[in-house]
SEMIPA-95169 format. One record per residue (C-alpha): residue in one letter; x, y, z. Coordinates in steps of 0.5 Angstrom, whole numbers, always signed. Layout:
BEGIN
+------+-------+-------+-------+
: code :  east : north :    up :
+------+-------+-------+-------+
:    a :     X :     Y :     Z :
...
+------+-------+-------+-------+
! end
This chain:
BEGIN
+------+-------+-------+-------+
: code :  east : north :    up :
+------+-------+-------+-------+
:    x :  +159 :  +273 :  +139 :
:    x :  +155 :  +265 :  +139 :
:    x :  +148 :  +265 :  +137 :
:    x :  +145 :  +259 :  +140 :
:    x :  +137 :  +255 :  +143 :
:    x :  +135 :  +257 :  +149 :
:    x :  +136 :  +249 :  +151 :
:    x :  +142 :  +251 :  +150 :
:    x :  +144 :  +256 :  +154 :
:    x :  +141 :  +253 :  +160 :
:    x :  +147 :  +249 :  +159 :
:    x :  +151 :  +256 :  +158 :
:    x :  +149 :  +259 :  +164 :
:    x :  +151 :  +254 :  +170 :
:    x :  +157 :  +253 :  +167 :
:    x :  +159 :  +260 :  +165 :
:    x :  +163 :  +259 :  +159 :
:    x :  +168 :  +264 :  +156 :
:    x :  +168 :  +263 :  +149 :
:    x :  +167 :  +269 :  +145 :
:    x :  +166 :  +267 :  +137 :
:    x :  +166 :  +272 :  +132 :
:    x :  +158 :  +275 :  +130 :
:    x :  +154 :  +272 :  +124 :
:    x :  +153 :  +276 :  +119 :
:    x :  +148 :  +278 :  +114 :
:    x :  +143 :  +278 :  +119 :
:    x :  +135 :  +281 :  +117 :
:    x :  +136 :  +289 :  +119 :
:    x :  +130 :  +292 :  +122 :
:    x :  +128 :  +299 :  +121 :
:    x :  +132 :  +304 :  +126 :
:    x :  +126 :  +306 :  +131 :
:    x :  +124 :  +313 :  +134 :
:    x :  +126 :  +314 :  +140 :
:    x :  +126 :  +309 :  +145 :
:    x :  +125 :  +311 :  +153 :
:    x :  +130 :  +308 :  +157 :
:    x :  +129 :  +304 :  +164 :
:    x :  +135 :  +301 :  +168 :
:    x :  +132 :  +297 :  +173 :
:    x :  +138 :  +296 :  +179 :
:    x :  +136 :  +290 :  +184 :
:    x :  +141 :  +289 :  +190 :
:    x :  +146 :  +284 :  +192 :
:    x :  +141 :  +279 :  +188 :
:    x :  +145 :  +273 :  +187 :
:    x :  +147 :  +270 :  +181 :
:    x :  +143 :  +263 :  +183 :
:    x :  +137 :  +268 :  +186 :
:    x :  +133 :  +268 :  +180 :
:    x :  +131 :  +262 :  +175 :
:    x :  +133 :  +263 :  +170 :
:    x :  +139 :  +261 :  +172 :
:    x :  +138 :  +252 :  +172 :
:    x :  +143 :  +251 :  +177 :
:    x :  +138 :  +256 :  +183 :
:    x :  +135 :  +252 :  +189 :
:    x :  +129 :  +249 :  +189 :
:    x :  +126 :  +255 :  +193 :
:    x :  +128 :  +261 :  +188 :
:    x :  +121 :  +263 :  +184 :
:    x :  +122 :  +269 :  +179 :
:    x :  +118 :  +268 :  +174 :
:    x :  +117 :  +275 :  +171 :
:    x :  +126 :  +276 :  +171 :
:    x :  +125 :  +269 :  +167 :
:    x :  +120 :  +272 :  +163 :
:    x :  +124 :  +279 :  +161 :
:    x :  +130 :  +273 :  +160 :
:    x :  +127 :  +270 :  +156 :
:    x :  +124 :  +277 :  +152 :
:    x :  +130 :  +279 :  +151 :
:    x :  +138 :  +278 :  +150 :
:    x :  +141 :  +275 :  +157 :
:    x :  +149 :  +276 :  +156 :
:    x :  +153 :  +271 :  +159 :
:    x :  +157 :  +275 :  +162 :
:    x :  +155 :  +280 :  +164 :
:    x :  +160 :  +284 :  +170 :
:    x :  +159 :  +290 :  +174 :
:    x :  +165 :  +295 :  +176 :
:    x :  +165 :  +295 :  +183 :
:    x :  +164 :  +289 :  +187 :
:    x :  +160 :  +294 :  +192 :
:    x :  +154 :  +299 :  +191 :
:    x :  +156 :  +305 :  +191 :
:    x :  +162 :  +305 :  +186 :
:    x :  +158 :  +300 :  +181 :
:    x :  +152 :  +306 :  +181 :
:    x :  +158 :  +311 :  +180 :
:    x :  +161 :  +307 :  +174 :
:    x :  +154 :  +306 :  +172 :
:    x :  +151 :  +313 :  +172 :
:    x :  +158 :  +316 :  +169 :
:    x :  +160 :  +311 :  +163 :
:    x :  +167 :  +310 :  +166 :
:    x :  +170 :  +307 :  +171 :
:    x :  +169 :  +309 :  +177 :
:    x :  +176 :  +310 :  +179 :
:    x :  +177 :  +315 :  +175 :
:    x :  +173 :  +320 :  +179 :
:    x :  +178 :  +316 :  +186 :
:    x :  +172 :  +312 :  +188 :
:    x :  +175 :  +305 :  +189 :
:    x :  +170 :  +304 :  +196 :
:    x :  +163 :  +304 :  +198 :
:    x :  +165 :  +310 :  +202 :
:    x :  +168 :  +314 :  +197 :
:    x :  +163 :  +313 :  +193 :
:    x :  +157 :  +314 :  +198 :
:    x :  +160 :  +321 :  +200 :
:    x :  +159 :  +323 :  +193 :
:    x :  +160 :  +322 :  +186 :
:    x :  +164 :  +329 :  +183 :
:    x :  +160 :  +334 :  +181 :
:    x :  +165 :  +335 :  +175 :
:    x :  +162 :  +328 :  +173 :
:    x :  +157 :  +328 :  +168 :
:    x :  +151 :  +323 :  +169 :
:    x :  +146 :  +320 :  +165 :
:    x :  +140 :  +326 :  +165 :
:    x :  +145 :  +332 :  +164 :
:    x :  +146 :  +327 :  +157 :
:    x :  +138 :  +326 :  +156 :
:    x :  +136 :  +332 :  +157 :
:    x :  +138 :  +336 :  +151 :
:    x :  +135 :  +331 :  +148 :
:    x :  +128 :  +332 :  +151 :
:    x :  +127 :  +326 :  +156 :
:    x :  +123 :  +327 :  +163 :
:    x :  +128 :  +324 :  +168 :
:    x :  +126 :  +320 :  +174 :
:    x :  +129 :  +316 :  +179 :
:    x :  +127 :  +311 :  +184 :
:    x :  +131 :  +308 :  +190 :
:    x :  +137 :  +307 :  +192 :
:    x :  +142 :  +314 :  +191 :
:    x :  +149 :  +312 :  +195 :
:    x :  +152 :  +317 :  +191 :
:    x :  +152 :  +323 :  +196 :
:    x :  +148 :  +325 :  +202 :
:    x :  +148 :  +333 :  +202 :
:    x :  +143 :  +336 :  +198 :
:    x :  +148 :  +338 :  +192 :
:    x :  +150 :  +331 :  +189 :
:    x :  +143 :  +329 :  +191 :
:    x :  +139 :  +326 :  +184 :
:    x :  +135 :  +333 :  +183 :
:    x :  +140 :  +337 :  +183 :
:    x :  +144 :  +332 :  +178 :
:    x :  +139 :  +333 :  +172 :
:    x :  +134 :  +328 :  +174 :
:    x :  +127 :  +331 :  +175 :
:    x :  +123 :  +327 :  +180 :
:    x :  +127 :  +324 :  +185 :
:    x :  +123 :  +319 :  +190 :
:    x :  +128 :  +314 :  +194 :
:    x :  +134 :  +315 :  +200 :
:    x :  +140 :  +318 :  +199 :
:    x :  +144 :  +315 :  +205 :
:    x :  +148 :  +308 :  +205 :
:    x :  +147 :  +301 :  +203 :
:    x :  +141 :  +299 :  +207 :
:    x :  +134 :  +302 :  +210 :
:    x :  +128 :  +299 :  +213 :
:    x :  +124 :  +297 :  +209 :
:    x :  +117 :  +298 :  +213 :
:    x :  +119 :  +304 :  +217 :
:    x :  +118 :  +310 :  +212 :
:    x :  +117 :  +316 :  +217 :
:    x :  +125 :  +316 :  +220 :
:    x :  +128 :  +324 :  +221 :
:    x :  +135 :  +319 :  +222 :
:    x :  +135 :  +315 :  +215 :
:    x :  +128 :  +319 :  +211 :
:    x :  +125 :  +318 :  +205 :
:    x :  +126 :  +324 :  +200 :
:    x :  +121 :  +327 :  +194 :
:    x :  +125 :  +331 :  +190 :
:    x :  +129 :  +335 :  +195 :
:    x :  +125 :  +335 :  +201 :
:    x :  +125 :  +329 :  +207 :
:    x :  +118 :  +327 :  +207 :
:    x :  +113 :  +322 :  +211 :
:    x :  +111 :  +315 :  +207 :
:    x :  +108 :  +308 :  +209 :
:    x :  +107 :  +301 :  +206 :
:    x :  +113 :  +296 :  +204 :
:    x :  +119 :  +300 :  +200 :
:    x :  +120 :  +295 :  +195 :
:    x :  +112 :  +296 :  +194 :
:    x :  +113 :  +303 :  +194 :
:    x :  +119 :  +304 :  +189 :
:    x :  +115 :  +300 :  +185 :
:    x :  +109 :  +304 :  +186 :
:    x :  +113 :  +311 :  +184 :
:    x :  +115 :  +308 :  +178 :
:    x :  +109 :  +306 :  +175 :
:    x :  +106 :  +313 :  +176 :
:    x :  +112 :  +315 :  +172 :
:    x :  +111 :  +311 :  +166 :
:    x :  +105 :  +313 :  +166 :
:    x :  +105 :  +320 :  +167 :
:    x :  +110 :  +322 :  +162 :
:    x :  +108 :  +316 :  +157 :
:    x :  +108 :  +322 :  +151 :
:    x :  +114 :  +324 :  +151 :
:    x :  +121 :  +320 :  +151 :
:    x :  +124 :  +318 :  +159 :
:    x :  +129 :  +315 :  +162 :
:    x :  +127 :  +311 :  +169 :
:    x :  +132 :  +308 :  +174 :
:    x :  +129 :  +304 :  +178 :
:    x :  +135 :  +302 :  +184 :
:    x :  +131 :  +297 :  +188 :
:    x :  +134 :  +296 :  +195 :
:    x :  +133 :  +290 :  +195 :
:    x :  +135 :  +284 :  +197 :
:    x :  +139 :  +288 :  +201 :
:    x :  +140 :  +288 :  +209 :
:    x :  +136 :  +288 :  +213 :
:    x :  +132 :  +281 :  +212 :
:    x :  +125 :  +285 :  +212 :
:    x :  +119 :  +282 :  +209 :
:    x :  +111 :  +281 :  +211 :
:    x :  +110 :  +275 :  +216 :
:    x :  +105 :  +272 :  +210 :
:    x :  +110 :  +271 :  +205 :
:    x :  +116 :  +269 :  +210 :
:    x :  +111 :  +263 :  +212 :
:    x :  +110 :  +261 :  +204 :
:    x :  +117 :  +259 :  +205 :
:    x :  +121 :  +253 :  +210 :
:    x :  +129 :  +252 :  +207 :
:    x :  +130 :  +251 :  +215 :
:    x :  +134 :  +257 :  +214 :
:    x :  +130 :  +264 :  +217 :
:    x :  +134 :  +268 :  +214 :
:    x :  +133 :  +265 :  +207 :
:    x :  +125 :  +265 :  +208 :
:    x :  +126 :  +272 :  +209 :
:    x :  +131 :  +273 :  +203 :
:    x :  +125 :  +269 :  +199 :
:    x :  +120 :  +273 :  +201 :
:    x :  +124 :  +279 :  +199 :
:    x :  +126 :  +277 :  +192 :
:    x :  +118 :  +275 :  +191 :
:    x :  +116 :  +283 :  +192 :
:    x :  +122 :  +284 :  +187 :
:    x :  +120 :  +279 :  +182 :
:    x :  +113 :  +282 :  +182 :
:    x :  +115 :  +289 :  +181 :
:    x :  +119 :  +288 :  +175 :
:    x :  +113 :  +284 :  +172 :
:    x :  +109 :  +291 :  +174 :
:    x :  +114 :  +295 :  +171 :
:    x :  +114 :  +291 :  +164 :
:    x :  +106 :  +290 :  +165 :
:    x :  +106 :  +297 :  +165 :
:    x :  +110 :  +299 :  +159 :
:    x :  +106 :  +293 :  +155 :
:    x :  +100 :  +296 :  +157 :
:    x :  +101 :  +303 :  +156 :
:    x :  +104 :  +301 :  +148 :
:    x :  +111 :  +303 :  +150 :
:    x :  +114 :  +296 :  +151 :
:    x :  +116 :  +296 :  +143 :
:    x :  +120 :  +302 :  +144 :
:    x :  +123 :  +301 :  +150 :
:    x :  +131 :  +300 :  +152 :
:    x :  +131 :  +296 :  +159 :
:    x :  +136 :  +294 :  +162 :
:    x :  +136 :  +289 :  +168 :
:    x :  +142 :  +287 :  +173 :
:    x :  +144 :  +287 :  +180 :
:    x :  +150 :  +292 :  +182 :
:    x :  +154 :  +286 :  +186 :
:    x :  +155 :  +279 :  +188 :
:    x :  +150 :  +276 :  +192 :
:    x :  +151 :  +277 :  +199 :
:    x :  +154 :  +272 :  +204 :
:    x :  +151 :  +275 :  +209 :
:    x :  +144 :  +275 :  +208 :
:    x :  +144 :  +268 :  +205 :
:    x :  +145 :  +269 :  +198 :
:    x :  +147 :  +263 :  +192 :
:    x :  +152 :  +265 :  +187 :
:    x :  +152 :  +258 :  +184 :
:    x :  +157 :  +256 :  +180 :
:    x :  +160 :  +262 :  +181 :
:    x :  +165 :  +263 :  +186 :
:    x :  +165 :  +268 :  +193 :
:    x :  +160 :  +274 :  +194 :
:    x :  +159 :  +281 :  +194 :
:    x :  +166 :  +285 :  +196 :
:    x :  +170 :  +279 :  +193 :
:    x :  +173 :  +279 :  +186 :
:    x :  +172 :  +272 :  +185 :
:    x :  +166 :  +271 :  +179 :
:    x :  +161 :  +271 :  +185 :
:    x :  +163 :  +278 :  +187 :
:    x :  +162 :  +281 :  +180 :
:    x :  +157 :  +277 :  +174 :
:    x :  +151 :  +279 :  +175 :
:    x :  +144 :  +277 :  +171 :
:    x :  +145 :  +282 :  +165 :
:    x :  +139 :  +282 :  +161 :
:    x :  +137 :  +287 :  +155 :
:    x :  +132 :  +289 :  +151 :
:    x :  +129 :  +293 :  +145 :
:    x :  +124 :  +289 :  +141 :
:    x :  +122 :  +295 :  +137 :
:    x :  +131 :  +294 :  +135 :
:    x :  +133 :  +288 :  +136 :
:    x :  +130 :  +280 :  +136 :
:    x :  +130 :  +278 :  +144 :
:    x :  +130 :  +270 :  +146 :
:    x :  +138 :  +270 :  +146 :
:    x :  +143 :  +269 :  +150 :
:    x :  +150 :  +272 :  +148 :
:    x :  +157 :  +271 :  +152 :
:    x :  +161 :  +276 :  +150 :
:    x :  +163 :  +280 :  +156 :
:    x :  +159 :  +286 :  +158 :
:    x :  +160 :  +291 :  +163 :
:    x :  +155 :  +295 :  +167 :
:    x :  +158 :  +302 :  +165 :
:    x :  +157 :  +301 :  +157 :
:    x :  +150 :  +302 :  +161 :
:    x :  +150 :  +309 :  +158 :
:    x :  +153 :  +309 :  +152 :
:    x :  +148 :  +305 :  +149 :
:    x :  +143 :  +308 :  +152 :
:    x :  +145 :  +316 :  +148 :
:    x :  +147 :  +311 :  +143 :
:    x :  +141 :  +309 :  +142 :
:    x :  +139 :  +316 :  +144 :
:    x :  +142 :  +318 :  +137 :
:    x :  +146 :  +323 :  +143 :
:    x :  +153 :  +324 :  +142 :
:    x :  +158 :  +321 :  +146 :
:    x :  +163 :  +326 :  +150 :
:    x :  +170 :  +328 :  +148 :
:    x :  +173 :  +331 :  +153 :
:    x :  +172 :  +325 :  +158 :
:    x :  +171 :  +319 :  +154 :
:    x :  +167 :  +314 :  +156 :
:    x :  +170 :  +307 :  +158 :
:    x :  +164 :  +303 :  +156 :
:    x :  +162 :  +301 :  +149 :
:    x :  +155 :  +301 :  +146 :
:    x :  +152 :  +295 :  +146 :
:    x :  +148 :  +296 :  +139 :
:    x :  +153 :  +293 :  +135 :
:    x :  +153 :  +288 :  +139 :
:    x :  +146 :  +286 :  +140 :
:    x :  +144 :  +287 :  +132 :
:    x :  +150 :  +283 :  +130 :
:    x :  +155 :  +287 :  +127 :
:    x :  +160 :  +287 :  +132 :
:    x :  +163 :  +281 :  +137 :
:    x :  +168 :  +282 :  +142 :
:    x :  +167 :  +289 :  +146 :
:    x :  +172 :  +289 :  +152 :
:    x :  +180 :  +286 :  +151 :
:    x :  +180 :  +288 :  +158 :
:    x :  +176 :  +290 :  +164 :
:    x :  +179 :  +291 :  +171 :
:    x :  +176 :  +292 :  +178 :
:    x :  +180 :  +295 :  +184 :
:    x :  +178 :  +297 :  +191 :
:    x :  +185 :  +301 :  +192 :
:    x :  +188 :  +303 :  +198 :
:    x :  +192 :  +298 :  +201 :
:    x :  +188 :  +292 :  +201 :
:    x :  +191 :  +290 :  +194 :
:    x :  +184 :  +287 :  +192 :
:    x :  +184 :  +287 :  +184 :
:    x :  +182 :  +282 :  +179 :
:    x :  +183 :  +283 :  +171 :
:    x :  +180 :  +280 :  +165 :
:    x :  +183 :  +279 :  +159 :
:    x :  +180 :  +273 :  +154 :
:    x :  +180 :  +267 :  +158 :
:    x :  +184 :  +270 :  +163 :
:    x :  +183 :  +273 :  +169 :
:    x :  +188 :  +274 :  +175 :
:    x :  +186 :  +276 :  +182 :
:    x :  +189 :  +280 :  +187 :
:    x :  +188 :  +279 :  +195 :
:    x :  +194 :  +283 :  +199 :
:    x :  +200 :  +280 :  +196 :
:    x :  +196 :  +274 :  +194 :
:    x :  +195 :  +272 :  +186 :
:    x :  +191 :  +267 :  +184 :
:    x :  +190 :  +266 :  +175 :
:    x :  +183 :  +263 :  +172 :
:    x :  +181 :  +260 :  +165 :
:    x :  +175 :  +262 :  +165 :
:    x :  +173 :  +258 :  +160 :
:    x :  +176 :  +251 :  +162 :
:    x :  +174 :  +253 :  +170 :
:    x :  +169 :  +258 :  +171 :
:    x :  +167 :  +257 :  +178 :
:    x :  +175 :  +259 :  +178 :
:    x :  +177 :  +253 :  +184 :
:    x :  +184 :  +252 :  +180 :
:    x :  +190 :  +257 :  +181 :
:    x :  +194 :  +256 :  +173 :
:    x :  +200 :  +261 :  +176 :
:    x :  +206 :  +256 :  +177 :
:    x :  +204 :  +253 :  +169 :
:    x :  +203 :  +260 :  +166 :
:    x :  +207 :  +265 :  +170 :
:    x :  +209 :  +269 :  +164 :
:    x :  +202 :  +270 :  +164 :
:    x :  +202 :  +272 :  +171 :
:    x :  +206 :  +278 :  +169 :
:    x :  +203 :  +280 :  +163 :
:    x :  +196 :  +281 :  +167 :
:    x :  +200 :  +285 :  +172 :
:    x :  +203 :  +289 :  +168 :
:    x :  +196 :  +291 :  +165 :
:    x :  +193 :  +292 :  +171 :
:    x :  +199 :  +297 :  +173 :
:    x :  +199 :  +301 :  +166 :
:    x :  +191 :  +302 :  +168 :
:    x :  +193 :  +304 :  +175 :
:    x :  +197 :  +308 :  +173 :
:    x :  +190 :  +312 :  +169 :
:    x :  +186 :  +312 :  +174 :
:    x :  +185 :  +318 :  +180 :
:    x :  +189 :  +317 :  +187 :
:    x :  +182 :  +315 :  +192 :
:    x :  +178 :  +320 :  +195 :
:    x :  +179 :  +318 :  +201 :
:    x :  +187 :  +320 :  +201 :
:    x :  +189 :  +312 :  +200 :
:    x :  +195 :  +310 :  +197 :
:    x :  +193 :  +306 :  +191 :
:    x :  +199 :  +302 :  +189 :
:    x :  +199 :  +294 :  +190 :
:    x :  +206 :  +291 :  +191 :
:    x :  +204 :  +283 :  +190 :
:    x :  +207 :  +276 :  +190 :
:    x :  +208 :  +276 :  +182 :
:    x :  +213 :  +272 :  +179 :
:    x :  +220 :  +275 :  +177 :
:    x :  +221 :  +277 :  +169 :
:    x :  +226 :  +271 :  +167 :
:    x :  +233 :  +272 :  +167 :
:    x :  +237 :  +272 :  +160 :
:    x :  +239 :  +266 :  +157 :
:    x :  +246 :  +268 :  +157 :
:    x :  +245 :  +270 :  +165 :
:    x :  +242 :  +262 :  +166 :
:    x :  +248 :  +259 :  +163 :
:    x :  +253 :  +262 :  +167 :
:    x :  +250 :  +260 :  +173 :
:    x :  +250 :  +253 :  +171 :
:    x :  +258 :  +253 :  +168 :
:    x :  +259 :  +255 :  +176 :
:    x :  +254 :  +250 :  +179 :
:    x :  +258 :  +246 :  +174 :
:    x :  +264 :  +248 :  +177 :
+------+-------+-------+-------+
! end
């Protein structure tokens, strides 16, 4: 883990660097807080240069209340999701593991329903005297038995259904709005809205423990905003005003949010966590700069996200850290933090970031994987430095840390490398559930053949020879 100035991390950032330093040690302790609210705020299909903080965003892009908690708080560098669409990023999220282990590689697996067998982050907290609430965006089952209320949270106000709603019709019989269990009638801009709920939440439950899940669904299609914030906008590209505007109702909700918990007290004992749930999206015009590819792609673009943490009452904010995380040590911190045991019978993938932000520990992850199974073949694995990437019978090898934007292919300089990753995605493979969907999951790709014998080389040359 490197410590370093916030000029320096605007460097950082547009680079993507891989470097992953052991921890300073030493560092001044501050005393264990009581028990923290927990607030996960999830934004959707937000590029990675939508926000900036981030240097190398475009002129039009303003966030200054993201930039705010960036700066308040610890951003890491490297911050990953576990799937490159929605719903399978949601379902690693909530259960702290990855999704595949509960056959969820697609946003269809994972939109038709999370298991039930799968435990998830209120059915953790409650035990431990904590009102559950979430706000937005579901995609984690459409029918009443894997909706939020009937998982362990206490609130519900949002949709269950698929990747997009209509941001202004709230009064649809076809894709309607929920409060708790029951469909209900609503008006306003949802972005606005679920930001409304929100804040009533903190509010109402300020004197006990809470978790809140605030899943936005914006920037998601469809490209939806009031007329007068489009108008603020001219990129010469509709589809990126609207974008723009969007993001603007956004920023402003998480500043509501954080304005919130200051003024009711709770922000010093607060864990937030901020991050979107997957690559930018190509089709609504999204920047992912200095990253490669978009939502659904394996490349860096499909699956860094903006990863900011914080917990003033625990830990010093206005850091950068570039150890890889991911979004499913999400839930270990948070129990972590909690003082809530973590399970033993399906153990968690994730890892507490504690250690991490406090000093005491450097390097969480030697490996991550993403999969989309079935026949595709569409993977990727990090190891260190290395990443490979898998399209169809097609691997590409990245050095992370010499090229970030991942625009070189290494296989024909490093093919035993190739192999070694191949082999570990394989063995993790071999870990995980077949696909919901009754998919095949094995890939069988171009990977170079394992070297011949020395002793099998030179007999070939003594025949050439002959």
């Amino acid at each position: 883990m490197r410590y370093m100035t916030r000029r320096g991390f605007l460097g950082l950032i547009g680079c993507g660097a891989a470097g992953m330093a052991l921890p300073r040690l030493g560092a001044r302790q501050r005393p264990r807080p009581s028990r923290p609210n927990i607030v996960v705020i999830l934004t959707d299909d937000q590029g990675y240069a939508d926000i900036s903080f981030n240097r190398h965003h475009p002129k039009e892009v303003s966030t200054p209340h993201m930039d705010a908690l960036a700066r308040e708080g610890v951003f890491f560098t490297q911050g990953y999701i576990s799937g490159n669409v929605c719903s399978p990023t949601r379902a690693g999220m909530m259960t702290g593991r990855y999704q595949q282990r509960a056959g969820i590689y697609t946003a269809g697996e994972g939109g038709s329903g999370l298991p039930l067998a799968e435990k998830i982050f209120p059915q953790f907290l409650k035990g431990a005297g904590y009102v559950c609430g979430a706000f937005g965006k579901w995609h984690l089952g459409l029918t009443r038995e894997y909706s939020p209320c009937a998982r362990g949270f206490d609130e519900f106000y949002g949709f269950l259904g698929r990747g997009a709603h209509d941001y202004f019709d709230l009064d649809n019989a076809d894709s309607p709005l929920y409060r708790g269990f029951e469909p209900i009638r609503d008006e306003g801009y949802l972005t606005n809205r679920l930001t409304e709920e929100a804040v009533s939440f903190i509010q109402r439950h300020k004197q006990r423990p809470f978790f809140c899940y605030l899943a936005y669904n914006a920037v998601h299609a469809p490209p939806q905003a009031p007329e007068d914030d489009i108008k603020l906008f001219d990129t010469g590209d509709e589809t990126r005003d609207i974008l723009m505007a969007m993001l603007k109702h956004l920023d402003a909700g998480v500043g509501r949010v954080v304005e919130t918990l200051k003024a009711e007290g709770l922000w010093e004992n607060t864990l937030l966590f901020f991050l979107t749930d997957n690559g930018g999206s190509k089709a609504m015009h999204a920047v992912n700069t200095p990253l490669r590819g978009f939502k659904q792609w394996n490349y860096e673009g499909g699956i860094r996200t903006p990863f900011v943490v914080s917990w003033p009452a625990r830990f010093k904010g206005g850091r950068s850290l570039d150890t890889p995380v991911i979004s499913f040590d999400i839930m270990p911190t948070a129990l972590d933090a909690a003082g809530v045991a973590a399970p033993t019978e399906k153990p968690f993938d994730g890892k507490s970031l504690l250690p991490v932000l406090e000093g005491k520990a450097g390097i969480l992850h030697e490996q991550l994987f993403w999969s989309e199974g079935g026949q595709s073949g569409e993977w990727a694995v990090r190891c260190g430095k290395w990443k490979l990437v898998a399209q169809k019978k097609n691997v590409e090898l990245f050095d992370l840390e010499a090229d970030p934007s991942e625009t070189k292919a290494l296989n024909s300089e490093h093919p035993e490398k190739v192999r070694q990753l191949s082999k570990l995605y394989d063995a993790w493979l071999d870990e995980m559930a077949e696909p919901a969907s009754g998919q095949g999951k094995r890939w069988t790709g171009n990977v170079p053949p394992e070297p011949r014998p020395r002793r099998e080389l030179r007999k070939t040359q003594r025949k050439k020879q002959r």
